[in-house]
N, C-alpha and C positions, 0 to 999 in steps of 0.2 A: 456545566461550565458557565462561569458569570464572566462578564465583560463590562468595563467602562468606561464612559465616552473619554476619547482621547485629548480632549477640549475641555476636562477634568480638573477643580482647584487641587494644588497640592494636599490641602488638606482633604479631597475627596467627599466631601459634604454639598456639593452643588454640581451634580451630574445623573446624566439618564443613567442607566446599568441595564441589562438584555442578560437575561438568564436562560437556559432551554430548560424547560419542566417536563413531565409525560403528558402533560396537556397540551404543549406545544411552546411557543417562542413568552418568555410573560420580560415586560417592558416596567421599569417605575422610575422615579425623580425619586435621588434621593434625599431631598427636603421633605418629600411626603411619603415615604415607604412605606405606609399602609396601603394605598393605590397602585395595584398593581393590573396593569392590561395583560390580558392573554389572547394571541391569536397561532392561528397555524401556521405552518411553515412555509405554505405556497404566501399566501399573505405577507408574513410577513417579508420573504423576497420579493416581493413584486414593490411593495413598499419603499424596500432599501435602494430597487433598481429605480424608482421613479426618483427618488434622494438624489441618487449619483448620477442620473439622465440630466438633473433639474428639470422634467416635465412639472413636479409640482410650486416651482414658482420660491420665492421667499419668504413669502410665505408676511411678508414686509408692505 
């Protein structure tokens, strides 16, 4: 299953995407799709829950 960010240009050329792999969650910009992050799945929820907390700030 691929996903992209819903903050996405129409033309879909300038967004993150979130794939699940059998190695676990892999993350990439689609300006640079060669780079792709991979982590697991506890990870990667803990992540999305500090996002949606705003524990991590703006990051601004």
């Amino acid at each position: 299953m691929r996903r992209k960010s819903s903050h996405s240009e129409a033309s879909g050329n300038a967004c993150v995407e979130v794939a699940t792999s059998r190695n676990g969650i892999a993350v990439r910009d689609s300006k640079r799709p060669a780079n792709v992050f991979v982590t697991g799945r506890a990870s990667f929820d803990a992540l999305i829950e500090s996002l949606r907390s705003g524990s991590l700030g703006t990051g601004r």
